[in-house]
N, C-alpha and C positions, 0 to 999 in steps of 0.2 A: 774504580780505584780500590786498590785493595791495603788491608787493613797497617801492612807496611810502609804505601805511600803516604799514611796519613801524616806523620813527622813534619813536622813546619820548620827549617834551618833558620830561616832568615825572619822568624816572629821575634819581634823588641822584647825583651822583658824589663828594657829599663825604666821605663815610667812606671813600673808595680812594681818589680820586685829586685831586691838587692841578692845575685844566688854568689856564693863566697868561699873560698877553700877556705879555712880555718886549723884546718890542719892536713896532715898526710892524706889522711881517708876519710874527713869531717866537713862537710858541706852545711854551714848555714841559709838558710832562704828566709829573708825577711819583707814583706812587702814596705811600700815606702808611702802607700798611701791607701782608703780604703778600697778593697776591690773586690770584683765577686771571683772566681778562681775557674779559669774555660779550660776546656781538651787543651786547646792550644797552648795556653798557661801550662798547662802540666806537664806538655810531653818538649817546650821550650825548657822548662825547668830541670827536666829529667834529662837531657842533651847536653847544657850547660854543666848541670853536676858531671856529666861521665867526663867531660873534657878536662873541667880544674882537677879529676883526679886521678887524669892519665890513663882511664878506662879500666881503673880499681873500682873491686867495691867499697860501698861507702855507708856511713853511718851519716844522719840526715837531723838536723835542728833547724824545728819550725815554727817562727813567730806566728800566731793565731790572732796576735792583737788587732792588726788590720782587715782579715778576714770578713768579708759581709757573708759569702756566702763560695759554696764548692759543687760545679754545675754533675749533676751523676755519672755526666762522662768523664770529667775531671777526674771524680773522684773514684772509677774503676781505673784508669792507667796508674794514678798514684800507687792504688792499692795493689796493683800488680807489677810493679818494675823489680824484676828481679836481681839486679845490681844496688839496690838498697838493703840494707843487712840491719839496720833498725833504724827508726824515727820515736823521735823526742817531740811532741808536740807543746811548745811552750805559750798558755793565756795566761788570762786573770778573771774572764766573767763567766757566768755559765752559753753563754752563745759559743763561746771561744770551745767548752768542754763537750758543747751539743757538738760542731763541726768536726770535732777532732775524736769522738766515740765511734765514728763507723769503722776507722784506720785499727783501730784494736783486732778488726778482722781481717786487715791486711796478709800477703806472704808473707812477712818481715815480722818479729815484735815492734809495734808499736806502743806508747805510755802518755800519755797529760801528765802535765806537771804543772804547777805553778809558781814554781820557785826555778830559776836559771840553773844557779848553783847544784841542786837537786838533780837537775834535767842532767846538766853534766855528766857529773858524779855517773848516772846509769847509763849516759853513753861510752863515757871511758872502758867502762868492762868490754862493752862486744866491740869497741875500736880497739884495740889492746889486743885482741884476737883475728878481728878480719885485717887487719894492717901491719900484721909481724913479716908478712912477703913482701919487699922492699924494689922488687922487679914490677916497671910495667907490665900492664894482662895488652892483650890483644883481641880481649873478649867483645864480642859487639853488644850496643844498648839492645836490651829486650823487654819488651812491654809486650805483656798477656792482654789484649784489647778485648778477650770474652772472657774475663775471670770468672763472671758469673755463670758458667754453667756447672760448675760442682757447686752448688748456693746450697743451701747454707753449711757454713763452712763449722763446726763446732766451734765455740766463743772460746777464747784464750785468757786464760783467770791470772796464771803467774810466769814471771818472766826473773 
């Protein structure tokens, strides 16, 4: 099976996680109960976004509150979907700021926040810009399934 086939269409996301246009090119994903976050999780999650946004890129707001934990395969398709143009990681505890620190070395800027309002606020900027094209793309989802061979990646301080 190759690293293409891996795409799960038909995996539920709807017992964990609520994934939502919220706007043009703003995708919330919030789980709805606590969960640990699989491959499967992730590339279900990253499917559903390209769909509610018509195969735009998108800017990404992510509740951490339910979060137990983000399996390492999870969390290299996350950090490599290139149809994601930033992620807002939105807690409150330090588990929530431990899970959500590796994304800072995502392709994408990623940030922790802990305020919503805040979270916004810095997503608006680069929605504001990756969302001024008002045509559907035709672009297809793509996820870097070995991000890790350019490792390590110099850490990203400001955005």
């Amino acid at each position: 099976m190759s690293n293409q086939d891996r795409v799960v269409p038909d995996f539920d996301l709807e017992p964990d996680f609520i994934v939502e246009r919220i706007d043009l090119c703003v995708i919330r994903v919030s789980p709805t109960r606590h969960v640990a976050v699989t491959e499967e999780h992730a590339l279900a999650i990253l499917e559903r976004s390209f769909q509610l946004t018509g195969h735009r890129p998108y800017v990404m707001l992510i509740d951490m509150g339910l979060v137990n934990d983000v399996s390492p395969t999870a969390r290299r398709v996350l950090m490599s979907a290139r149809h994601i143009r930033a992620a807002a990681m939105l807690g409150r505890t330090p588990m929530d700021r431990m899970l959500a620190a590796p994304y800072e070395d995502a392709v994408y800027p990623a940030k922790y926040f802990t305020d919503k309002q805040t979270a916004g606020q810095w997503l608006k900027l680069i929605h504001d810009l990756v969302c001024e094209d008002p045509i559907e793309h035709t672009i297809s989802l793509t996820v870097d399934l070995e991000p890790l061979k350019a490792w390590p990646r110099p850490r990203r301080t400001r955005y």
